[in-house]
Phi, psi and omega in degrees: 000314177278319155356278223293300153310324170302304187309300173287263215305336169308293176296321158314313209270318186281133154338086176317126167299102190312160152300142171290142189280151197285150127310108191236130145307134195240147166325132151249141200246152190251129174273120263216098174284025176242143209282144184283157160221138176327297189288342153001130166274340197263011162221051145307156172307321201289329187290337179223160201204112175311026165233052177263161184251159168329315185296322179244018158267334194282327190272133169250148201279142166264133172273127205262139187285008185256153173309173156281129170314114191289157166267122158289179218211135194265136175218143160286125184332166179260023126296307180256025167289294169313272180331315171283340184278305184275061169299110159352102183280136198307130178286121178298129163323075199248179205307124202301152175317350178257336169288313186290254205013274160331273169339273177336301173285342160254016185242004197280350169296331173268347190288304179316308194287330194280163175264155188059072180266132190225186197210164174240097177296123163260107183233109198080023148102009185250138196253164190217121174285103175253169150207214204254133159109295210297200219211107176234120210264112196245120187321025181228180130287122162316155147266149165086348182257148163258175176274119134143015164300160199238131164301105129285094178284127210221016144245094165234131171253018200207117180222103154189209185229221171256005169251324170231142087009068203245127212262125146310178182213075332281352193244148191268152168293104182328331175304320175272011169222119173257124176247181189170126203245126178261121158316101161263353192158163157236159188227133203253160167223135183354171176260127164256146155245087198262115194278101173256148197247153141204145203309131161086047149209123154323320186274174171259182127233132186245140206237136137283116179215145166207123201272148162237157176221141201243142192238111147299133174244125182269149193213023134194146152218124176243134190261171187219144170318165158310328182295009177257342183261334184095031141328000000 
Protein backbone atom coordinates (compact mmCIF):
# COMPACT_ATOMS: atom_id res chain seq x y z
CA UNK A 1 0.00 0.00 0.00
CA UNK A 2 2.77 2.99 0.43
CA UNK A 3 4.58 1.40 -2.78
CA UNK A 4 1.63 2.26 -4.17
CA UNK A 5 1.25 5.88 -2.71
CA UNK A 6 4.69 6.84 -3.01
CA UNK A 7 4.48 5.80 -6.68
CA UNK A 8 1.10 8.51 -7.24
CA UNK A 9 2.83 11.12 -5.39
CA UNK A 10 6.28 10.45 -7.22
CA UNK A 11 3.78 11.12 -10.46
CA UNK A 12 2.12 14.28 -8.97
CA UNK A 13 5.56 16.03 -8.47
CA UNK A 14 7.40 15.34 -11.70
CA UNK A 15 7.02 17.57 -14.31
CA UNK A 16 5.08 17.16 -17.43
CA UNK A 17 7.26 16.92 -20.66
CA UNK A 18 5.88 19.94 -23.20
CA UNK A 19 5.07 18.52 -26.42
CA UNK A 20 6.82 18.90 -29.54
CA UNK A 21 5.69 21.81 -31.79
CA UNK A 22 4.54 20.91 -35.00
CA UNK A 23 7.11 21.48 -37.77
CA UNK A 24 6.47 24.01 -40.75
CA UNK A 25 8.58 24.06 -43.86
CA UNK A 26 9.05 27.31 -44.96
CA UNK A 27 9.07 27.70 -49.60
CA UNK A 28 12.96 27.87 -50.54
CA UNK A 29 13.00 30.39 -53.28
CA UNK A 30 16.22 29.96 -55.65
CA UNK A 31 18.32 33.30 -56.10
CA UNK A 32 18.17 34.84 -58.99
CA UNK A 33 21.70 36.68 -60.59
CA UNK A 34 19.58 39.54 -62.23
CA UNK A 35 19.31 42.52 -60.20
CA UNK A 36 15.55 43.45 -59.18
CA UNK A 37 13.79 47.08 -60.39
CA UNK A 38 11.44 48.94 -59.21
CA UNK A 39 9.30 49.25 -62.35
CA UNK A 40 9.24 45.64 -62.88
CA UNK A 41 5.65 43.94 -63.65
CA UNK A 42 6.05 41.17 -62.36
CA UNK A 43 6.33 42.40 -59.01
CA UNK A 44 3.76 44.97 -58.98
CA UNK A 45 0.60 45.19 -56.46
CA UNK A 46 -1.84 42.98 -59.18
CA UNK A 47 0.77 40.00 -58.76
CA UNK A 48 -0.04 38.72 -55.39
CA UNK A 49 -3.38 39.76 -53.83
CA UNK A 50 -4.06 38.55 -50.13
CA UNK A 51 -6.86 35.69 -50.62
CA UNK A 52 -4.62 33.77 -52.56
CA UNK A 53 -4.24 29.66 -51.06
CA UNK A 54 -0.98 28.04 -50.12
CA UNK A 55 -0.46 26.76 -53.10
CA UNK A 56 -0.06 30.44 -55.02
CA UNK A 57 1.56 31.71 -52.18
CA UNK A 58 4.37 28.80 -52.42
CA UNK A 59 4.67 30.05 -56.59
CA UNK A 60 7.56 32.48 -57.55
CA UNK A 61 6.95 35.28 -59.90
CA UNK A 62 9.63 35.17 -62.92
CA UNK A 63 11.66 38.03 -63.09
CA UNK A 64 11.94 38.96 -66.83
CA UNK A 65 15.81 39.42 -67.73
CA UNK A 66 15.49 42.21 -70.37
CA UNK A 67 15.82 46.01 -69.17
CA UNK A 68 13.38 48.17 -69.02
CA UNK A 69 13.24 50.61 -72.04
CA UNK A 70 15.37 53.87 -71.19
CA UNK A 71 13.54 57.42 -71.88
CA UNK A 72 15.57 59.83 -73.77
CA UNK A 73 16.26 62.77 -72.90
CA UNK A 74 15.82 65.95 -75.01
CA UNK A 75 19.55 67.07 -75.49
CA UNK A 76 21.00 68.81 -78.42
CA UNK A 77 22.99 66.65 -80.57
CA UNK A 78 26.86 66.95 -79.69
CA UNK A 79 27.44 69.02 -83.02
CA UNK A 80 25.50 71.78 -82.04
CA UNK A 81 26.44 71.77 -78.14
CA UNK A 82 30.71 71.78 -79.55
CA UNK A 83 29.56 74.82 -81.84
CA UNK A 84 27.93 77.00 -79.19
CA UNK A 85 30.91 76.47 -76.49
CA UNK A 86 33.59 76.59 -79.45
CA UNK A 87 32.00 78.93 -82.71
CA UNK A 88 33.65 78.12 -85.66
CA UNK A 89 36.12 81.01 -86.54
CA UNK A 90 35.76 82.28 -90.68
CA UNK A 91 38.76 80.72 -92.30
CA UNK A 92 41.01 83.31 -94.25
CA UNK A 93 40.81 82.69 -98.30
CA UNK A 94 43.74 81.85 -99.72
CA UNK A 95 44.91 82.11 -103.23
CA UNK A 96 43.67 79.51 -105.79
CA UNK A 97 45.90 76.65 -106.85
CA UNK A 98 46.36 78.21 -110.37
CA UNK A 99 48.07 81.54 -108.90
CA UNK A 100 50.48 79.49 -106.25
CA UNK A 101 51.09 77.60 -109.37
CA UNK A 102 52.14 80.52 -111.60
CA UNK A 103 54.06 82.31 -108.63
CA UNK A 104 56.09 79.31 -108.09
CA UNK A 105 57.19 79.08 -111.06
CA UNK A 106 58.35 82.12 -111.91
CA UNK A 107 60.19 83.38 -108.98
CA UNK A 108 61.47 79.63 -107.79
CA UNK A 109 64.31 80.36 -110.87
CA UNK A 110 65.31 83.08 -109.48
CA UNK A 111 65.13 81.66 -105.55
CA UNK A 112 67.51 79.22 -107.33
CA UNK A 113 69.92 81.62 -108.93
CA UNK A 114 70.88 83.49 -105.51
CA UNK A 115 73.45 81.94 -103.43
CA UNK A 116 73.43 80.77 -99.45
CA UNK A 117 70.56 79.13 -99.44
CA UNK A 118 69.00 78.21 -96.03
CA UNK A 119 65.99 76.17 -94.95
CA UNK A 120 64.12 75.86 -91.54
CA UNK A 121 64.33 72.05 -90.96
CA UNK A 122 61.77 69.97 -88.57
CA UNK A 123 63.50 67.40 -87.10
CA UNK A 124 61.14 65.40 -84.47
CA UNK A 125 58.84 68.06 -84.69
CA UNK A 126 61.70 70.65 -83.35
CA UNK A 127 62.74 73.28 -86.14
CA UNK A 128 66.18 74.21 -86.95
CA UNK A 129 67.68 77.63 -89.04
CA UNK A 130 70.51 75.52 -91.28
CA UNK A 131 72.44 76.18 -93.92
CA UNK A 132 75.00 74.20 -95.80
CA UNK A 133 78.17 73.55 -93.57
CA UNK A 134 76.46 74.05 -90.17
CA UNK A 135 76.69 71.90 -87.39
CA UNK A 136 73.38 70.64 -85.35
CA UNK A 137 73.65 69.30 -81.70
CA UNK A 138 70.13 67.53 -81.51
CA UNK A 139 68.99 67.35 -77.57
CA UNK A 140 68.40 63.49 -78.13
CA UNK A 141 69.88 59.98 -79.30
CA UNK A 142 68.59 59.39 -82.56
CA UNK A 143 67.56 55.69 -82.30
CA UNK A 144 68.60 53.49 -85.29
CA UNK A 145 71.55 55.57 -86.78
CA UNK A 146 75.52 55.09 -86.58
CA UNK A 147 77.84 57.71 -87.23
CA UNK A 148 78.61 58.59 -90.67
CA UNK A 149 75.15 57.58 -92.28
CA UNK A 150 73.97 60.07 -94.54
CA UNK A 151 69.97 62.01 -93.55
CA UNK A 152 67.37 63.21 -95.71
CA UNK A 153 65.43 65.87 -94.37
CA UNK A 154 62.59 66.34 -96.31
CA UNK A 155 60.23 68.60 -93.56
CA UNK A 156 60.90 71.93 -93.98
CA UNK A 157 58.77 74.83 -93.62
CA UNK A 158 61.08 77.72 -94.65
CA UNK A 159 62.93 77.61 -97.76
CA UNK A 160 64.81 80.95 -99.51
CA UNK A 161 67.83 83.21 -99.63
CA UNK A 162 68.62 86.95 -99.30
CA UNK A 163 65.94 88.43 -101.74
CA UNK A 164 62.94 85.42 -101.66
CA UNK A 165 61.28 83.22 -99.24
CA UNK A 166 59.06 80.85 -100.20
CA UNK A 167 56.67 79.77 -97.10
CA UNK A 168 55.04 76.09 -96.65
CA UNK A 169 51.15 75.48 -95.22
CA UNK A 170 52.78 73.96 -92.77
CA UNK A 171 55.75 71.95 -94.86
CA UNK A 172 56.88 73.10 -98.33
CA UNK A 173 56.92 69.98 -100.86
CA UNK A 174 59.79 67.75 -100.38
CA UNK A 175 60.05 67.60 -104.16
CA UNK A 176 61.37 70.96 -104.69
CA UNK A 177 64.56 70.73 -102.29
CA UNK A 178 67.17 68.23 -101.37
CA UNK A 179 68.79 68.60 -98.04
CA UNK A 180 71.18 66.05 -96.30
CA UNK A 181 72.63 65.73 -93.14
CA UNK A 182 75.67 63.18 -92.19
CA UNK A 183 75.45 61.80 -88.60
CA UNK A 184 79.11 62.25 -86.87
CA UNK A 185 78.40 61.09 -83.55
CA UNK A 186 76.82 60.97 -80.12
CA UNK A 187 77.80 62.99 -77.28
CA UNK A 188 77.38 62.26 -73.79
CA UNK A 189 77.44 65.47 -71.21
CA UNK A 190 79.22 65.23 -67.71
CA UNK A 191 77.15 63.28 -64.77
CA UNK A 192 75.22 65.44 -63.13
CA UNK A 193 74.05 64.93 -59.28
CA UNK A 194 71.51 66.86 -57.80
CA UNK A 195 70.53 66.23 -54.14
CA UNK A 196 67.19 66.55 -53.23
CA UNK A 197 65.43 67.76 -49.35
CA UNK A 198 62.45 68.18 -48.17
CA UNK A 199 61.55 70.07 -44.92
CA UNK A 200 61.07 68.00 -41.52
CA UNK A 201 62.95 64.93 -43.02
CA UNK A 202 66.30 63.66 -42.28
CA UNK A 203 66.98 61.86 -45.38
CA UNK A 204 68.46 62.92 -49.10
CA UNK A 205 67.94 62.08 -52.46
CA UNK A 206 70.52 62.18 -54.81
CA UNK A 207 68.98 62.24 -58.51
CA UNK A 208 71.38 61.38 -61.66
CA UNK A 209 71.20 62.56 -64.92
CA UNK A 210 73.78 62.23 -67.94
CA UNK A 211 71.88 63.34 -71.01
CA UNK A 212 73.20 62.09 -74.81
CA UNK A 213 72.98 64.02 -77.59
CA UNK A 214 73.28 63.42 -81.29
CA UNK A 215 75.41 66.04 -83.67
CA UNK A 216 74.47 66.22 -87.47
CA UNK A 217 76.50 68.21 -89.97
CA UNK A 218 74.23 69.56 -92.84
CA UNK A 219 76.15 68.96 -96.08
CA UNK A 220 74.00 69.87 -98.74
CA UNK A 221 70.68 72.15 -99.55
CA UNK A 222 69.80 72.05 -103.15
CA UNK A 223 66.72 73.75 -104.40
CA UNK A 224 65.37 71.84 -107.33
CA UNK A 225 63.44 73.50 -110.86
CA UNK A 226 59.69 73.84 -111.29
CA UNK A 227 60.09 70.70 -113.46
CA UNK A 228 60.09 68.58 -110.62
CA UNK A 229 56.89 69.49 -109.44
CA UNK A 230 55.81 69.21 -112.96
CA UNK A 231 55.32 73.14 -113.41
Amino acid sequence: MSRSLLRTLLELRAPSTPRPAAQFKLPVRPLSTTPLRRNSPALSDSATTPNQNSAAASSIPTIPTEAAPLVAESRPPTSQAAEALYPRIPQQVNPSTNETQTTVAQLLPLLRTQPAHYLTAHIWGRPYLVTAGDQIRLPFKMPGVVPGDVLRLDRASTLGSRDFTLKGSPYIDERLFECRATVLGTETEPMRIKIKTKRRQRRNKQVRSKHHFTILRISEVKINGPEAVGL
